[in-house]
TORLUM-134715 format. One record per atom (N, C-alpha, C): x, z, y; residue in three letters. Coordinates in pm, whole numbers, plus 50000, padded with zeros to 5 digits. Example, Ala and Ser with C-alpha at 12.3 -4.5 7.8 and 13.67 -1.06 7.14 Angstrom:
513195078049431ala
512305078049550ala
513205078049670ala
512855070849775ser
513675071449894ser
512905078750003ser
This chain:
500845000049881unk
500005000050000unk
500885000050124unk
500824995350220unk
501274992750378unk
500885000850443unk
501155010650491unk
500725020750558unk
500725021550694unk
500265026050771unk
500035028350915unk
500815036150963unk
501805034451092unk
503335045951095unk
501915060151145unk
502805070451137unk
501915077751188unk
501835078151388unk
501335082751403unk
500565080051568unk
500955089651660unk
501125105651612unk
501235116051699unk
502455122451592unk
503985116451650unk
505225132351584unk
505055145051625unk
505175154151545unk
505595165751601unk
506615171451669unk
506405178951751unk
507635179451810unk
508755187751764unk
509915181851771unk
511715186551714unk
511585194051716unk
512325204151659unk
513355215751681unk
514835212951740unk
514855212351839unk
515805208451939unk
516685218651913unk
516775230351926unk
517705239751870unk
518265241151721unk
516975237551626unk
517545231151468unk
518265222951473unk
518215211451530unk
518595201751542unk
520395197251567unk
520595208051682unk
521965210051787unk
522115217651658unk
521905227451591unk
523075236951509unk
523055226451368unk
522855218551360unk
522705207951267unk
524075200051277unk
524225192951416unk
525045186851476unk
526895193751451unk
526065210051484unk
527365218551509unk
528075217851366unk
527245220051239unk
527725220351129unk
528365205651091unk
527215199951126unk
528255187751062unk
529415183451118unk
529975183551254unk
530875185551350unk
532145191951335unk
531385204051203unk
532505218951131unk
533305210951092unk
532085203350949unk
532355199550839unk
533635186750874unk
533475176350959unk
534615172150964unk
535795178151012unk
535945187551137unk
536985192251130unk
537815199251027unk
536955207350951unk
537265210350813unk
538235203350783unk
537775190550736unk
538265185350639unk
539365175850740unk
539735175150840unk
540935170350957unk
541735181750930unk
541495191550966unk
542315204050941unk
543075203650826unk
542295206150707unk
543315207350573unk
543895194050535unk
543425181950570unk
544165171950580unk
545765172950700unk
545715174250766unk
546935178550907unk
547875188250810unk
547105199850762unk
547805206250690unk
549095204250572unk
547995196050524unk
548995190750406unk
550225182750407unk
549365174250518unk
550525161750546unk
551955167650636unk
551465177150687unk
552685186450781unk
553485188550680unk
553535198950591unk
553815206050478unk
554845199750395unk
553675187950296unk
554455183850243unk
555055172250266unk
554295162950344unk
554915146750365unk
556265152250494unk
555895156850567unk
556895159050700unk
557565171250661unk
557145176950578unk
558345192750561unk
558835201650640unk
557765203250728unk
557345213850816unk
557105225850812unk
558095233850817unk
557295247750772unk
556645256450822unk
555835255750774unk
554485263250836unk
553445270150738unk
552995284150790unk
552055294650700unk
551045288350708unk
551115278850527unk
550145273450464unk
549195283150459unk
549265288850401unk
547935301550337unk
547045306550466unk
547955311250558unk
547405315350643unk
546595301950765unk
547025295350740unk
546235279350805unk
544795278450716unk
545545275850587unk
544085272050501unk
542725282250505unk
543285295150566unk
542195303150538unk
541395304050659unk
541785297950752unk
540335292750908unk
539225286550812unk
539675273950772unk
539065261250687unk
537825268850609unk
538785275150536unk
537835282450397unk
537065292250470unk
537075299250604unk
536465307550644unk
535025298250723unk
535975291550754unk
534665278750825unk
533405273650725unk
534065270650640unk
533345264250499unk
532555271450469unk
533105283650437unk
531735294650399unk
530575297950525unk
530885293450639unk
530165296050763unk
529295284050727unk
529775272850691unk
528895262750694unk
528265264350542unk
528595269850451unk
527905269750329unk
526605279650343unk
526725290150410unk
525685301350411unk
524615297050554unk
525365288750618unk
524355287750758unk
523215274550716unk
523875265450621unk
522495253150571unk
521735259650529unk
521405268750417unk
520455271350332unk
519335281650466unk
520235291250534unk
519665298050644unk
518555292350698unk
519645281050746unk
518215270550868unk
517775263750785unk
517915256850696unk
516395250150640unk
515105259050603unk
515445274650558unk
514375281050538unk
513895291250699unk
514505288650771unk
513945291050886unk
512735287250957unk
511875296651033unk
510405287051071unk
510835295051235unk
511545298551280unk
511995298151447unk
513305292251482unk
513005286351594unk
513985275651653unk
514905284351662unk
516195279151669unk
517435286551720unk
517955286351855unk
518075299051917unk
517955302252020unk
519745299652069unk
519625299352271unk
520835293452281unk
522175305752290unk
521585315252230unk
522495331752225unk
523255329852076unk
523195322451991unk
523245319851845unk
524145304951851unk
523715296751918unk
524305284251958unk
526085289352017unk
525755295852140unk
526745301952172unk
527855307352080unk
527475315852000unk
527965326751878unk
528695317451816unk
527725302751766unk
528775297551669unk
530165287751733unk
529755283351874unk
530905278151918unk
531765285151980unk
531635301251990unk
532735310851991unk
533315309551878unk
532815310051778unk
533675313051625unk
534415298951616unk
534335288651660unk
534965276751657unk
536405275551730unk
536115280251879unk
537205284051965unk
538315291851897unk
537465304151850unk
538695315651790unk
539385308551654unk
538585302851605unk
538745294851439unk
540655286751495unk
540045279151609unk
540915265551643unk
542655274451682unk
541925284051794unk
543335292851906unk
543665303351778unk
543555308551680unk
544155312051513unk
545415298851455unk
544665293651461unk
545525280451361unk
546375274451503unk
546575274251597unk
547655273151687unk
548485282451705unk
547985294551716unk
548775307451720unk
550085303851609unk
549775297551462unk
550335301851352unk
551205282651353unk
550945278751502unk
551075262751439unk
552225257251603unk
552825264851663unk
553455264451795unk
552595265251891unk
551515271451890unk
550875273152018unk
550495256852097unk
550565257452234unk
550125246452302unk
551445238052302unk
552125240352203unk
553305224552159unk
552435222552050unk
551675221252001unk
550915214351928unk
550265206951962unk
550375194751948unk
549345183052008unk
548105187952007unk
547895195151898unk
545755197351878unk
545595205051935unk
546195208652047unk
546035216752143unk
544905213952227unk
544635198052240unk
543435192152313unk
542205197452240unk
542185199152139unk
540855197352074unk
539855204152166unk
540755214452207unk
539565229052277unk
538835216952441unk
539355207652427unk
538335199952536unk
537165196952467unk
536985190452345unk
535655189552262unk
534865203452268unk
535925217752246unk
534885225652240unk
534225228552394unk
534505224852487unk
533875226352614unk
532895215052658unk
533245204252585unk
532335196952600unk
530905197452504unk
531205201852426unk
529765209152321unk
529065218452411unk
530005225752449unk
529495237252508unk
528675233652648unk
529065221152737unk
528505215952830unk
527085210052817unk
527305201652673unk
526295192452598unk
524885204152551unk
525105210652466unk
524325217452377unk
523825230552449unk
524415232952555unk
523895251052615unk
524005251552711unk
522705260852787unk
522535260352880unk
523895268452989unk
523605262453109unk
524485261953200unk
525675276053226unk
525045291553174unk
525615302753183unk
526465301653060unk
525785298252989unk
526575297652814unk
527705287052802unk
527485278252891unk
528295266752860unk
530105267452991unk
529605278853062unk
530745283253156unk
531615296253086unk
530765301252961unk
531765313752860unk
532015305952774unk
531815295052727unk
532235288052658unk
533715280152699unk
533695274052842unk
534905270452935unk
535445286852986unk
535715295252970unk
536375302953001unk
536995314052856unk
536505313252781unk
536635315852672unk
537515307952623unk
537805291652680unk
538615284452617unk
539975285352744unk
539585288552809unk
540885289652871unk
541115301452887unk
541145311552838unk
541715322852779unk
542415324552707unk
542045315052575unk
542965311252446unk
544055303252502unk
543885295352575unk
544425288652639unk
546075293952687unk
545395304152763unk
546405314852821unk
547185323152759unk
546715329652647unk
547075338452507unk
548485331552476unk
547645316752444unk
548635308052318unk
549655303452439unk
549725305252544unk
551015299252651unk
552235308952607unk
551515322352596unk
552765336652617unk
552855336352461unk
551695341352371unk
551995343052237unk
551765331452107unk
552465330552045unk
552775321351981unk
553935319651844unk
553285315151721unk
554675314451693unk
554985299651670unk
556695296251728unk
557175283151754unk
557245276851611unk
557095261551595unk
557565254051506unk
559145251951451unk
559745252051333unk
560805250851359unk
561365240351285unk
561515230551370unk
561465213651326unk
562745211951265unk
562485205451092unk
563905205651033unk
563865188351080unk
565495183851044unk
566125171451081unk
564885159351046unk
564885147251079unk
565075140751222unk
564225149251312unk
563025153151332unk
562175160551404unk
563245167051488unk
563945173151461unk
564615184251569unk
565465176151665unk
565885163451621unk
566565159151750unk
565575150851809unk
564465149051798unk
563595140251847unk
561955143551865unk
561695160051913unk
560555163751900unk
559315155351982unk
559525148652097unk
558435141252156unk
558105134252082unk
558885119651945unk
558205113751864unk
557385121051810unk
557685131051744unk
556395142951637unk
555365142351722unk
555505148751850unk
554315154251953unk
553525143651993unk
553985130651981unk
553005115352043unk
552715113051906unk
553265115651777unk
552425111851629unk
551575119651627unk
551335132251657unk
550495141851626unk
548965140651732unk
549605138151900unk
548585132251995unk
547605120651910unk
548395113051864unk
547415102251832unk
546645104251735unk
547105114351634unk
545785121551518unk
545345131251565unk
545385133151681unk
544485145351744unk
543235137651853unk
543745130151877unk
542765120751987unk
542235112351901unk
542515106051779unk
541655099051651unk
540435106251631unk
540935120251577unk
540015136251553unk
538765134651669unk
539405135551790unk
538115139751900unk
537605127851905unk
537655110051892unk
537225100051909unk
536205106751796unk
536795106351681unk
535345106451554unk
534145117951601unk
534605132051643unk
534315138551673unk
532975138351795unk
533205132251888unk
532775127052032unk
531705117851981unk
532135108151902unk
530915095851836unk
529935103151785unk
530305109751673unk
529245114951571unk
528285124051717unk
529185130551798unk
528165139451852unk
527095133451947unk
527765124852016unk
527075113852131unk
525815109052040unk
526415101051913unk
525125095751865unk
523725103451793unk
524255115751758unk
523315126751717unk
522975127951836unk
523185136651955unk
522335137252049unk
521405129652112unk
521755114752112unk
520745102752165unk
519865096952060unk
520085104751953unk
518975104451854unk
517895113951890unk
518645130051905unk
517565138551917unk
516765134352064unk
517655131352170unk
516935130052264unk
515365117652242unk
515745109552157unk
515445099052167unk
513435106552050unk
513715111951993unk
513045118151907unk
512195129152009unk
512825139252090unk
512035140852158unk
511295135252268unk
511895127352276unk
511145113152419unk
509765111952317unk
509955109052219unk
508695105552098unk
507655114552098unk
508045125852092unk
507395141852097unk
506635141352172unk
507475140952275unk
506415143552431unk
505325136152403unk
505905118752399unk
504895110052469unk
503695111952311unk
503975122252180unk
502505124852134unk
501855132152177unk
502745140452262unk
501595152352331unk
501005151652410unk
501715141852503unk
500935139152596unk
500005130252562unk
499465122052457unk
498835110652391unk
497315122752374unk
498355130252252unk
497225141252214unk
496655153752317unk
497105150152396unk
496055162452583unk
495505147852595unk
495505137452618unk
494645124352676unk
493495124652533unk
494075125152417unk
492565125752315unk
492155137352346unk
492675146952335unk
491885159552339unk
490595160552491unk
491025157352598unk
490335154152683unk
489085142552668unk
489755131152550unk
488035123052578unk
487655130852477unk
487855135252355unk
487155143652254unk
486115150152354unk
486425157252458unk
485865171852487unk
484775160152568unk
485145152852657unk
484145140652714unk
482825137352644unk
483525127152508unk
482545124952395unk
481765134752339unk
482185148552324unk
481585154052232unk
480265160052327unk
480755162752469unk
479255162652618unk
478375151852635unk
479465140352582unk
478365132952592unk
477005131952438unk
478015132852344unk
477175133252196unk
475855142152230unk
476585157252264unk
475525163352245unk
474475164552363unk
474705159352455unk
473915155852589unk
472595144952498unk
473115132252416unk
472335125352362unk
471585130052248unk
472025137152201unk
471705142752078unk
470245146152087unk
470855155752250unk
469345170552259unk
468135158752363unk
468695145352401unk
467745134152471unk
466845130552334unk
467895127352235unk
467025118652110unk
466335127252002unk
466205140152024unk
465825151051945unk
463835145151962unk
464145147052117unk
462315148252097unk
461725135952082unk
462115124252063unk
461255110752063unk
461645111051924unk
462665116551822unk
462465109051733unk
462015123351674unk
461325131551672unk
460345139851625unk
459165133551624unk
459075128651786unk
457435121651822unk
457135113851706unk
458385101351682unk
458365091751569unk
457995094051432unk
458505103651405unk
458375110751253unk
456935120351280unk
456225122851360unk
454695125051345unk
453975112051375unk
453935101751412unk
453175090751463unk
453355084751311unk
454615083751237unk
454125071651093unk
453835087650978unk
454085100750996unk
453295109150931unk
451485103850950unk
451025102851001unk
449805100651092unk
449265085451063unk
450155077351073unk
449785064451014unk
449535064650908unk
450485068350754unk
450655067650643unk
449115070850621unk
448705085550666unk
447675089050653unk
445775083050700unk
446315076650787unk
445075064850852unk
444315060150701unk
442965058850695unk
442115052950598unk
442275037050620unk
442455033950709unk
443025013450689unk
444375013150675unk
445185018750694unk
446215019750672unk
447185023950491unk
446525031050453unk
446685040050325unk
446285026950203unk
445595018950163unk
445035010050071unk
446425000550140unk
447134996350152unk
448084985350186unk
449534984850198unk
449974984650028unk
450794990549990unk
452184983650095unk
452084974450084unk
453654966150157unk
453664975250283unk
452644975450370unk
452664982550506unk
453265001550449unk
452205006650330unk
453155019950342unk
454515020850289unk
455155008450199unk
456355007750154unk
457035008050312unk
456634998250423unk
457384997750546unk
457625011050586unk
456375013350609unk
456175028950656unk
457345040050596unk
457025038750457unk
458255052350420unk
459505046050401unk
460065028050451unk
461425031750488unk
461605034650635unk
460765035250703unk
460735034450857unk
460905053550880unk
460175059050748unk
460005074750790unk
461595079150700unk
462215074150598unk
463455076250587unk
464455070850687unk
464525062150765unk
465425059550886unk
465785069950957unk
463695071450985unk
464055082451116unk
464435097051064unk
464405099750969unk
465205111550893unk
466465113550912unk
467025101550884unk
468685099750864unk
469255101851021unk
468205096051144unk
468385099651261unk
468825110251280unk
467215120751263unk
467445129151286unk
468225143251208unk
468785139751064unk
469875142951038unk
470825143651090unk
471505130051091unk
472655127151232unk
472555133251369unk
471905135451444unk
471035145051550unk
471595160151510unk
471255163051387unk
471185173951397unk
472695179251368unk
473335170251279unk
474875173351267unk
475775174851363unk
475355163951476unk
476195163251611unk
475815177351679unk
474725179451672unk
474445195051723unk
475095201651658unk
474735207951554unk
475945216551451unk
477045215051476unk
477615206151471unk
479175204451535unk
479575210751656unk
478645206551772unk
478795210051867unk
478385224251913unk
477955232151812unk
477435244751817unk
478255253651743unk
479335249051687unk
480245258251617unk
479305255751468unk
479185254951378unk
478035251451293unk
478085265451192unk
480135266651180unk
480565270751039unk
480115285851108unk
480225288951236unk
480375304651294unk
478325310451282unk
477535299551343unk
476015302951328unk
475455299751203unk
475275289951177unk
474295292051036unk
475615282850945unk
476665284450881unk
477145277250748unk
476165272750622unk
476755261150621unk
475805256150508unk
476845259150372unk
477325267250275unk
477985268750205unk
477515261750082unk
478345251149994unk
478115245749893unk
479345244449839unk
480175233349780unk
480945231749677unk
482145224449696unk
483155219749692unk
483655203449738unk
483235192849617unk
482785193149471unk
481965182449414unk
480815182949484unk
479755193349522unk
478495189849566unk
478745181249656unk
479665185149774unk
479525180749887unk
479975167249863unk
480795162249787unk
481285148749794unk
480155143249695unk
479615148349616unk
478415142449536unk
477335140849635unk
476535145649790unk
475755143549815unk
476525132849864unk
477145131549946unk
477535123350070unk
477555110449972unk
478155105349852unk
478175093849767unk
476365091449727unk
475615100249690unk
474215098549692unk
473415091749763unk
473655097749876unk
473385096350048unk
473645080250111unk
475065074150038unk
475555062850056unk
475045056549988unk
474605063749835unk
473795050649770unk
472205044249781unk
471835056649840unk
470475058349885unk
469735044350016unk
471245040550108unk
470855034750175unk
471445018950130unk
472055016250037unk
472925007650022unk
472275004349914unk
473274990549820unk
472954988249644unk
473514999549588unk
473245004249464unk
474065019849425unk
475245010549359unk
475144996749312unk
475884997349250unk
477364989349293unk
477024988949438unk
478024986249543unk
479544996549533unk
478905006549514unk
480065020849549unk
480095023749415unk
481365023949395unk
482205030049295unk
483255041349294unk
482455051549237unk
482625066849294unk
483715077149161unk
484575077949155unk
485245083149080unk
485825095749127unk
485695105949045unk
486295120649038unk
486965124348961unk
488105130549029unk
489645134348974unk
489875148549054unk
489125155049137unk
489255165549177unk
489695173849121unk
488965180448994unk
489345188048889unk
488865200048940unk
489315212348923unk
488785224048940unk
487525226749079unk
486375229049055unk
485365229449179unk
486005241149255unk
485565238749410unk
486025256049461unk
484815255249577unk
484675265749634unk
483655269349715unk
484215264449838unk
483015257049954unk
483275251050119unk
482225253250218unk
482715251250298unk
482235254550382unk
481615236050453unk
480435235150438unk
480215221350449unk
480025218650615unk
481225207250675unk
481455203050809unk
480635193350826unk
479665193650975unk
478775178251003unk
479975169051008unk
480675175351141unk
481245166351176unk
482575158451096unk
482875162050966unk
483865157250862unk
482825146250793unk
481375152750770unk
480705144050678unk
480195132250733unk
480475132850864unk
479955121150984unk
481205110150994unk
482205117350996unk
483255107150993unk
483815102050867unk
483515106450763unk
483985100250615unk
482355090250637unk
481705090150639unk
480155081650654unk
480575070350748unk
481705070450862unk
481985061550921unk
482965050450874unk
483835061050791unk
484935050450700unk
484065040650597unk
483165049550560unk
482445040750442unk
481575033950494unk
481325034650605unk
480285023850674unk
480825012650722unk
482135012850762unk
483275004650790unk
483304994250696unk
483615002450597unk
483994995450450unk
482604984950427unk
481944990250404unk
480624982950377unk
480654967750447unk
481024969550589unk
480284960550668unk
481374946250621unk
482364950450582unk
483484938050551unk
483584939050378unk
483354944650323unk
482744943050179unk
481594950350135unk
480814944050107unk
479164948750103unk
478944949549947unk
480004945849885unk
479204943449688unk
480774952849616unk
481074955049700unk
482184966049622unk
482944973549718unk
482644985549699unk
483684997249768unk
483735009749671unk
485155010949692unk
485795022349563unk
485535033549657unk
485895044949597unk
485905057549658unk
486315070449535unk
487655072949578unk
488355087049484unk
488455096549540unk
488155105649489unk
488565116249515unk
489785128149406unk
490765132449472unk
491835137149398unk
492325145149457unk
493445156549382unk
493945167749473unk
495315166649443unk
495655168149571unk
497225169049562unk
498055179049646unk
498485188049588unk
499825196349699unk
498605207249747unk
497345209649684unk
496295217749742unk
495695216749865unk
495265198849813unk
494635191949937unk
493625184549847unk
492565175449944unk
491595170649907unk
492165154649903unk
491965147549865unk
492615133349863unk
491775122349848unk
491115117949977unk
489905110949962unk
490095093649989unk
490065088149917unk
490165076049943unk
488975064149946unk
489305055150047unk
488505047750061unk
488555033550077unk
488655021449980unk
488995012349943unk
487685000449955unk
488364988950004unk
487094977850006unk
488284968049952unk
487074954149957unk
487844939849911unk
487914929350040unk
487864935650173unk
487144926750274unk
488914925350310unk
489184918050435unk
489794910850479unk
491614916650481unk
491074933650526unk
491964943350528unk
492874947750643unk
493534952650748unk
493694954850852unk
494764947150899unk
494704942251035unk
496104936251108unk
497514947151129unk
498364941651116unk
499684944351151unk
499244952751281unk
498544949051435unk
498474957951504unk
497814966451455unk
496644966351425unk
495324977451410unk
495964990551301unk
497344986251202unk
497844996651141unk
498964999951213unk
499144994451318unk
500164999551432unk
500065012051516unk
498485007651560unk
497475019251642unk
496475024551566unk
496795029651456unk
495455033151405unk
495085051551431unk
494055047151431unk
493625057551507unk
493225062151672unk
494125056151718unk
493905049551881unk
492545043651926unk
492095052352040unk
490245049452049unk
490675032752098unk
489205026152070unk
489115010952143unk
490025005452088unk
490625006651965unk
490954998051901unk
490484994351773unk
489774982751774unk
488874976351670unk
489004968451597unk
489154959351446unk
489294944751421unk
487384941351458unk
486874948951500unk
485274942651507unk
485424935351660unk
486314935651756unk
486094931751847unk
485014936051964unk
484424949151909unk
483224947451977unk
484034959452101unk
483094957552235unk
483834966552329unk
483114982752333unk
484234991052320unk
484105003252299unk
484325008652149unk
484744993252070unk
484654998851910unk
486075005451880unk
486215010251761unk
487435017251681unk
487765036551728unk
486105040451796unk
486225050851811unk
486015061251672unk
485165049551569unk
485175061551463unk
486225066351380unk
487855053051352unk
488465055851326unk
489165068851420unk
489025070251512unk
489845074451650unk
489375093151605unk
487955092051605unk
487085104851557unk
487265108351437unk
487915102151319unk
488495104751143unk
489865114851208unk
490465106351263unk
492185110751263unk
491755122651357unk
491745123851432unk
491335140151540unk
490715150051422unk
489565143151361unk
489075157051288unk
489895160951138unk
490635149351147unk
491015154751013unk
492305164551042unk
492595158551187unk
494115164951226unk
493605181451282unk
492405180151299unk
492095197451365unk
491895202351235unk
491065201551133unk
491325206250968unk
492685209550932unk
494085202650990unk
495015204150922unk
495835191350852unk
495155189650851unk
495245173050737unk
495735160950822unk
495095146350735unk
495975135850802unk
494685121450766unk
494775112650787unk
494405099650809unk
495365089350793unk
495205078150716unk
496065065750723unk
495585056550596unk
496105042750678unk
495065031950654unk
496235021950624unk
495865011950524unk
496885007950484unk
496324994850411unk
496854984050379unk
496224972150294unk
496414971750131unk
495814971850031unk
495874971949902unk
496564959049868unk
497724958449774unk
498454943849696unk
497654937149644unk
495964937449605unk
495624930649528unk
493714926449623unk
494204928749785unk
493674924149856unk
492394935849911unk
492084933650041unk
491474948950077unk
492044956550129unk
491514964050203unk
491954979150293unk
491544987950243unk
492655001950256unk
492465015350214unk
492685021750331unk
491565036150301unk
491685045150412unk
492235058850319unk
493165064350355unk
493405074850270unk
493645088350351unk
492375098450290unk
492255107250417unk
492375123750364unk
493295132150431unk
494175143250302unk
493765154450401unk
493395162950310unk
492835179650403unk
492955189650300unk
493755195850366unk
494205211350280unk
492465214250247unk
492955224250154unk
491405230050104unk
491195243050141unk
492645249250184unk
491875261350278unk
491535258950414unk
491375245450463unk
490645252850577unk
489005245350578unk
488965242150452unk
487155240850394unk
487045252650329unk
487755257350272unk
487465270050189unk
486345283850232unk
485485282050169unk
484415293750192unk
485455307550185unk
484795316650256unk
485435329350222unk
484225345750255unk
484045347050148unk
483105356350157unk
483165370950261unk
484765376750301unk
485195383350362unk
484475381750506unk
484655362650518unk
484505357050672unk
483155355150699unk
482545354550577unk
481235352850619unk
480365363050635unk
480435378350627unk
479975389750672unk
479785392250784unk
């Protein structure tokens, strides 16, 4: 199936995100570090306290081994007091392994410009000036204390070659270093640019929602009393003595008095909705009942043998029955209908302790745009003006349930609507209903 991207991201963890950056950032120096190491050691024969070098690395490593598992099971952003913390431990990590490596005659003496530039990049403006002063502290330390290199032959008559070989794998280091970080950040930025512009998408729906739903029920409580009037005037007919002997006229009659039923059903749901429905009177039934009337209901007005209704739910559980859910699954399938009229599937299945409702036709199946914007009011393949609000009214209600919406074209021709809602927040609860 082709799916529809989704419409509204959530927004980043911008602070997950930056200590994300920081680790992976570790992780290569890490592995620059014990690489430098080695090659000092043994290729150049440099002597220098291996053990005591390797053990920044390994101290780092375990910082980065215990801090992934941390933040993935984390559900609060990371704050910029913690951000801070870890690019202190970086500073001290780096001005350690110089201390033990000639101090600032060490070419990687630069590095501590990357750490000020993180610190510029990633934290706010107070944090990011203890971060630059913190580095020039070390700075200062490693001028007076230090212990010197002591360069065996050729090196010793020629230490600037060493110090411009070593510059250039130290400025290699911050090039890789600088990339990876530049391009992670103009990702995240780029991700929250996305964020926003759903939120701000979703305050513009939320606003016509609240519009539509004044206006629904403004119409609702207009069409309440004429189509009462209606449903006593063919009560009243049916009953007429010239009227009653003439069967075709009362066949008209009682589909004319089931119409206006379904009206004022619909009438009355938009009210319920709009009245809080689940808080004043709940209609408590089942999730098979409820998906068994609503398929009834569809067949009632349709051929029955149009809809093809299959259940995979499996275990029944108690709900809390929504107008306004049962109004908008009635719209998908009314959808469906109108572009395939002699076959529409319909499953129902649970997955991940959700409801999994699908809704399948054989008709033409959706455009490349319309699964671009789906969900987006006034956007229609019917063309008609003001249409594609019911899709627009699926995705909002399914997204205030919790759940999701998406529409997609079937390989073997046809559109699917596939529409997913946790089951606790249909879930009856006897506690709540006292």
């Amino acid at each position: 199936m082709i799916q529809s991207e989704p419409f509204a991201p959530a927004a980043p963890d911008t602070g997950g995100q930056n200590m994300w950056l920081l680790i992976q950032l570790r992780w290569i120096a890490i592995g620059g570090q014990i690489i430098t190491i080695e090659i000092v050691n043994d290729m150049l024969g440099i002597a220098i306290p291996v053990q005591r070098l390797l053990m920044v690395p390994a101290l780092l490593m375990v910082l980065n081994l215990v801090s992934g598992p941390l933040l993935r099971r984390r559900r609060s952003t990371v704050s910029n007091f913690e951000m801070t913390a870890a690019l202190l431990v970086d500073v001290a990590a780096l001005a350690v392994q110089l201390y033990y490596s000639g101090g600032l005659e060490n070419p990687f003496a630069s590095l501590f410009v990357l750490q000020v530039v993180l610190g510029a990049v990633l934290l706010k403006p107070a944090s990011a000036w203890i971060i630059a002063a913190s580095t020039g502290a070390a700075l200062a330390m490693l001028s007076v204390y230090a212990r010197p290199l002591v360069l065996p032959p050729p090196y010793s008559t020629d230490p600037m070659a060493l110090y411009v070989r070593g510059s250039m794998a130290s400025l290699a280091l911050i090039v890789i270093l600088l990339v990876t970080m530049v391009t992670r950040i103009s990702r995240n930025l780029r991700e929250r640019d996305a964020a926003l512009a759903g939120v701000r998408q979703r305050a513009v729906e939320d606003d016509h929602i609240v519009r539509m739903g004044l206006l629904a029920s403004g119409a609702a409580h207009e069409l309440g009393t004429p189509l009462s009037s209606l449903s006593v005037l063919i009560g009243d007919w049916k009953r007429m003595p010239k009227l009653a002997t003439d069967r075709d006229l009362q066949e008209d009659l009682a589909d004319m008095d089931q119409a206006v039923q379904r009206c004022k059903t619909i009438v009355s749901g938009i009210l319920m909705s709009a009245g809080e429905a689940r808080g004043v009177s709940p209609a408590v039934t089942t999730m098979r009942a409820f998906l068994d009337d609503l398929v009834r209901d569809w067949r009632s007005i349709r051929s029955p043998d149009a809809i093809r209704y299959t259940d995979r739910f499996g275990e029944d559980v108690p709900i809390v029955a929504d107008p306004a859910l049962r109004q908008v699954i009635g719209n998908v399938v009314d959808n469906a209908a109108e572009v395939s009229p002699h076959w529409i599937e319909i499953t129902a299945s649970r997955a991940d302790n959700s409801l999994v409702l699908e809704v399948a036709d054989s008709g033409p199946g959706f455009s490349r745009e319309i699964l671009g914007s789906f969900g987006r009011p006034y956007r229609s393949t019917k063309g008609k003006p003001g249409g594609g609000l019911g899709l627009f009214l699926l995705v909002n209600v399914a997204r205030k349930l919790g759940g999701s919406a998406i529409a997609g074209n079937r390989a073997e021709g046809g559109a699917i609507v596939r529409i997913t809602l946790p089951i606790e927040a249909l879930a009856y609860r006897k506690e709540a209903a006292r």
